[in-house]
C-alpha positions in Angstrom: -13.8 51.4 35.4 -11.2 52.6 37.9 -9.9 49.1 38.8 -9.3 48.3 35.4 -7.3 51.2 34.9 -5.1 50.7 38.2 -4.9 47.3 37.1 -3.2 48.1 33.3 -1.0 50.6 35.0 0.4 47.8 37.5 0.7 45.5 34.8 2.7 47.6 32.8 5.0 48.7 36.1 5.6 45.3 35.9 6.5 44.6 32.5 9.0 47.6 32.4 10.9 46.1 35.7 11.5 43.1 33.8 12.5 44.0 30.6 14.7 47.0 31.4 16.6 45.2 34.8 18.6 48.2 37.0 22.0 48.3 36.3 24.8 51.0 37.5 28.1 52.6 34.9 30.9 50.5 37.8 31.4 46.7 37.5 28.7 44.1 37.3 30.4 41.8 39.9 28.7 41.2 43.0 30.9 41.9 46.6 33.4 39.5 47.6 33.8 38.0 43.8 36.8 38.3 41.7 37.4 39.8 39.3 36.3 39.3 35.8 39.4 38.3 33.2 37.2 38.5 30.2 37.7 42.2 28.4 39.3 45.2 29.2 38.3 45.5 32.6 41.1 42.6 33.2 42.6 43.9 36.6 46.2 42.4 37.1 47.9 42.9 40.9 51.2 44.6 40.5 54.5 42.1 41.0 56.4 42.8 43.8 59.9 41.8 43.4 61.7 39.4 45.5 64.4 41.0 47.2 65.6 37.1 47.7 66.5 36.0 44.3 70.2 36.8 43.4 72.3 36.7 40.1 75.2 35.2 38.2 78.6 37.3 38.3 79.8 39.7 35.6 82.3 38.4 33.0 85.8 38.3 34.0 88.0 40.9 32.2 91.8 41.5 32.3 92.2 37.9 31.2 95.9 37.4 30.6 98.4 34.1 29.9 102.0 33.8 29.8 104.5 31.4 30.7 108.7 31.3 30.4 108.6 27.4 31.0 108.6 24.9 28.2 105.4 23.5 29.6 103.4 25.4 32.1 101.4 28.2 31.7 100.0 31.2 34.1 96.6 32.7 33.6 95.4 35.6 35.6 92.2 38.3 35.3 90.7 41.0 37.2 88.5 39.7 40.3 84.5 40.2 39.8 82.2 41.5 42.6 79.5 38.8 43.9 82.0 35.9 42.5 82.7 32.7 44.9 85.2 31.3 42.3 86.6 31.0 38.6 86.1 28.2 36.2 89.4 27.9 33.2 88.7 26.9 30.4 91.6 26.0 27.4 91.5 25.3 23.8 94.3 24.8 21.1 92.2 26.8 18.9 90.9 30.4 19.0 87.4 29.3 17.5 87.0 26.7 20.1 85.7 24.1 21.7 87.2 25.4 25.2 87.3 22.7 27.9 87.1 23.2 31.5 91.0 22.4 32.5 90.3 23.6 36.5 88.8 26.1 38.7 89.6 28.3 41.6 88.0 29.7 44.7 88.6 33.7 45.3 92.1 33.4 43.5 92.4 35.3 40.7 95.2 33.2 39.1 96.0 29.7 37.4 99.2 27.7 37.2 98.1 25.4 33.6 100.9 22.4 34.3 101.7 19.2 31.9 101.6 21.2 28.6 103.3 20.4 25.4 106.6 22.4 24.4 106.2 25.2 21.6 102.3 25.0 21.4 99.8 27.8 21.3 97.0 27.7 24.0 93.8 29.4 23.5 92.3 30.2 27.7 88.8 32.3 28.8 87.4 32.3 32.0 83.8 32.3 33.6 83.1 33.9 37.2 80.6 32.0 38.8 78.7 31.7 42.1 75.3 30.3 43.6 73.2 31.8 41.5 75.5 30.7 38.3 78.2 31.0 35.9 78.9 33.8 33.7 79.6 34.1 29.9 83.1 32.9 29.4 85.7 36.0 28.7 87.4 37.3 25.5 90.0 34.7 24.6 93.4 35.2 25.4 96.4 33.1 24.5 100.3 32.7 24.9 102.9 29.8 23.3 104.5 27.7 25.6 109.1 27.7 25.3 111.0 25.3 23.0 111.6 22.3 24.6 115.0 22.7 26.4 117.5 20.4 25.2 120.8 21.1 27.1 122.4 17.5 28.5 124.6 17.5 31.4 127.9 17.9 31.9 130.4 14.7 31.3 131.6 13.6 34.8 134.7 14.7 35.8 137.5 13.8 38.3 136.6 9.5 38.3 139.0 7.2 40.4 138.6 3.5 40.9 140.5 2.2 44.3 140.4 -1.8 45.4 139.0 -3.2 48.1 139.6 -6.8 49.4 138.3 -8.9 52.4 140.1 -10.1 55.4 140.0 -13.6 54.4 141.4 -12.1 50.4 138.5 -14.1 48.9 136.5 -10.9 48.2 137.1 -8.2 45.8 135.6 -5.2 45.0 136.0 -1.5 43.8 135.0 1.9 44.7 134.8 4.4 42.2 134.0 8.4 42.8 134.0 11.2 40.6 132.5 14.9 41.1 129.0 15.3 41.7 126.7 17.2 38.9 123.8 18.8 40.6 121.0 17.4 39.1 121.9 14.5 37.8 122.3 10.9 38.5 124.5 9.1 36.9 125.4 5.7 35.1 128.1 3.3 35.4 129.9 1.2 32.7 132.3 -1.5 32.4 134.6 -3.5 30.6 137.4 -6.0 30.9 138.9 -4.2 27.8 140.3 -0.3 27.3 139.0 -0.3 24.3 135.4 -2.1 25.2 132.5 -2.4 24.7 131.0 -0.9 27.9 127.7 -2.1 29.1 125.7 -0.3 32.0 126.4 -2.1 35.2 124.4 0.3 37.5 123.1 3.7 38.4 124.1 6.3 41.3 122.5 9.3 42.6 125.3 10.4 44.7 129.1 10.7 43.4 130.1 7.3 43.9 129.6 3.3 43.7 131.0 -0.2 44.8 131.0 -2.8 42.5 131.4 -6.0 44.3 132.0 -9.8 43.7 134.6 -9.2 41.0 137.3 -11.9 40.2 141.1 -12.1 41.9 144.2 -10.8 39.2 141.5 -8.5 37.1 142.0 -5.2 35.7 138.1 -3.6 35.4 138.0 -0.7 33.1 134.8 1.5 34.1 133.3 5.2 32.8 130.5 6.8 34.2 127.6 9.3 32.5 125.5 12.0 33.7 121.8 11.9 33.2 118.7 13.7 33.7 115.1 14.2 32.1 116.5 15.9 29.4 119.2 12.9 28.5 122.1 11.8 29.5 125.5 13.2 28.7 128.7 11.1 26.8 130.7 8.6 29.1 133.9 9.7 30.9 137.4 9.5 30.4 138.3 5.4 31.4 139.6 4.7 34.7 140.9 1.2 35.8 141.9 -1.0 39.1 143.3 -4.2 39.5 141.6 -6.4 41.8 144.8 -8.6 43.7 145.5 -11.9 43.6 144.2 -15.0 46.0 146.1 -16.2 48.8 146.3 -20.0 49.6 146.1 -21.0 53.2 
């Protein structure tokens, strides 16, 4: 009778150790696993930043045009910390698109060349470096001068003188007049005072020969002043007489 009663109370140690397993209140995980991402145990290491990663520069501010040329225009703006150059860009209206028209190292300025004469230009500009380019800056913009229109002076002061050749078989004339800084000039003829007076040639100094001419001729000549802006009315008409050939 006393082994059958040790015997029912081993058999029930048993069945309680297997239906009710040991278990503590920390986690379930054995030592050395990971841990569990199911619940809201979920452990998450904390991010360290990385002190390597940089940024893109501030915006450019101060952004200013103006121009006193009939087609060239001067952007400048304030310089931005952490910025290895500028990027322009240009637009002929406020609303946009803007275009990139150039870009500049640490300069903080932009000569804007080739433009169109009385026309509005719209310009912002991005700071930008390794790391990236920034927003592009409050539009600012600035109308370029009429186109100038002033033609040179008439030539002044023009004299013809005759030349001939030792043997009196070749003729030719010099003419001069005062120089016009910034000009050249063009040179007419005619065998008439009253013409007509084609263009025989052009001169960027304050004179010209014109050779090969006939014997016994009176040449009629006038001369004009040019530049990119046009070219000024013909002179007042000078004339020389080329002389006569000699038989031999």
């Amino acid at each position: 009778m006393k082994r059958i009663k040790l015997f029912w109370i081993f058999a029930m140690a048993v069945f309680i150790a297997f239906s009710f397993p040991a278990c503590d209140s920390g986690s379930s995980e054995s030592p050395g696993s990971p841990p569990s991402t199911s619940g809201d145990n979920y452990y998450q290491a904390p991010q360290v930043p990385n002190e390597n990663v940089g940024s893109a520069p501030g915006t450019p501010l101060g952004v200013n045009a103006s121009t006193g040329e009939d087609n060239s225009i001067t952007v400048v703006w304030n310089s931005v910390p952490d910025a290895t150059g500028y990027t322009i860009y240009r637009s002929l209206n406020y609303e946009g698109p803007f275009a990139s028209v150039g870009s500049t190292g640490w300069t903080t300025s932009f000569a804007n060349t080739g433009l169109t004469a009385n026309t509005t230009y719209f310009y912002k500009v991005a700071a930008f470096n390794n790391y990236g380019e920034s927003p592009m800056s409050n539009a600012t913009s600035v109308t370029t001068a009429a186109e100038t229109t002033i033609l040179p002076s008439i030539p002044i002061g023009l004299t013809a003188t005759t030349y001939v050749s030792d043997d009196y078989r070749e003729y030719w004339i010099n003419m001069q007049w005062d120089f016009i800084p910034g000009t050249s000039n063009r040179i007419y003829r005619s065998l008439s005072y009253s013409g007509p007076f084609p263009s025989i040639g052009n001169s960027t100094s304050s004179s010209f020969g014109n050779a090969l001419l006939n014997a016994n001729t009176t040449y009629y000549y006038r001369v004009s002043a040019y530049n990119s802006h046009g070219e000024s009315s013909m002179s007042n008409i000078t004339s020389a007489t080329t002389g006569q050939d000699r038989e031999f």
